[in-house]
Each structure stands twice: as structure tokens, then as C-alpha cells.
C-alpha positions in Angstrom: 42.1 -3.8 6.5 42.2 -0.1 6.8 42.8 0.1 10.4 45.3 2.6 10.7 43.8 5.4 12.4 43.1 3.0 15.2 46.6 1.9 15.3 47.6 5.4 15.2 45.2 6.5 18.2 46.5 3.4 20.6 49.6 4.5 19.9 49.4 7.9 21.1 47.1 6.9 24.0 50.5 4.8 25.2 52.2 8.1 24.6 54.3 7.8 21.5 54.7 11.1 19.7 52.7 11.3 16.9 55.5 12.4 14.2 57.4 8.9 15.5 54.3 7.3 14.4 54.3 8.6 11.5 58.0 8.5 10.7 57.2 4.8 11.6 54.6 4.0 9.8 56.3 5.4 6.6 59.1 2.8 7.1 56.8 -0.2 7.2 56.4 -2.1 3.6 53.0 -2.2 3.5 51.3 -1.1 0.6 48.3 0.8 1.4 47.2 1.3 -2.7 47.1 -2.8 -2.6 44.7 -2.7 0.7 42.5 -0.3 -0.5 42.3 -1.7 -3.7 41.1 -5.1 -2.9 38.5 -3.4 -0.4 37.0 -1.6 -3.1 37.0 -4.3 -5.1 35.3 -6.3 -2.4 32.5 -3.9 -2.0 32.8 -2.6 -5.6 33.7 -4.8 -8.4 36.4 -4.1 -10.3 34.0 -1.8 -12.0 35.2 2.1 -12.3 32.6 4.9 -11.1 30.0 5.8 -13.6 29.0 9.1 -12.4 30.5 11.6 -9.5 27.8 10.4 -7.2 29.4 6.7 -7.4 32.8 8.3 -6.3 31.5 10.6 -3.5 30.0 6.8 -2.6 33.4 4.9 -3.0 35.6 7.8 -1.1 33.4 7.7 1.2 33.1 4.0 2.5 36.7 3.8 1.8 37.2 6.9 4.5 35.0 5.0 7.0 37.1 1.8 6.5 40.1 4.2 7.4 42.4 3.9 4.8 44.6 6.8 3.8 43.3 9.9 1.7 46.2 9.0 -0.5 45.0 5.3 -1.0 42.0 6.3 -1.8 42.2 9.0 -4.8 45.2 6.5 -6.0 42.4 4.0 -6.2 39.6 5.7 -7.5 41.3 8.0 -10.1 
């Protein structure tokens, strides 16, 4: 789960433009909401953030799991 700036950085290491990546990676049907919900719910509970410190907290392990920003604040807020 949430390993998509890896993917995105062996991609561009084999020399793939990084807007086809992208443009790629758009296409796909994956739905990165449903990854980085069940991640936070596997660290988390199902529990929502109690104060801001617990969402700095949340945002922050699910940054360093790599899933999108978008993901994230989707699954948080």
C-alpha cells in the first residue's frame, strides 16, 4: 500500500517522462481514497482525530506511507 512515489521514481529512472506517468497513473482504476482508508484504519481505528495534534499525527504517517496528498485530506476530513 501506498507505494506510489516509488513507482513513480523507477519509472523515471527507466526514463519515462514524468507527465506520461502521471497521465498514466490517472487512467488506472485504482482507488487511492480506499488504500489510504484501510491504512489508517489499520494504524488508527476507525476512530476520527480528537484534537489537531492527532491529525498532524495521522497526515503524517499517511505521508510517510506515500499515499497521495489528495487521499489523505479525503480521509482524514
Amino acid at each position: 500500500m501506498g507505494r506510489l512515489p516509488r513507482i513513480k521514481q523507477e519509472l523515471r529512472q527507466k526514463g519515462l517522462d514524468s507527465l506520461v506517468i502521471e497521465q498514466a497513473l490517472e487512467d488506472t482504476d485504482v482507488d487511492w481514497f480506499e488504500i489510504c482508508l484501510k491504512a489508517k484504519e489499520k494504524k488508527f481505528g476507525d476512530r476520527l482525530a480528537a484534537d489537531h495534534a492527532e491529525k498532524v499525527k495521522m497526515v503524517r504517517y499517511l505521508q510517510y506511507c506515500g499515499h497521495p496528498m489528495s487521499a489523505i485530506l479525503e480521509c482524514i476530513f
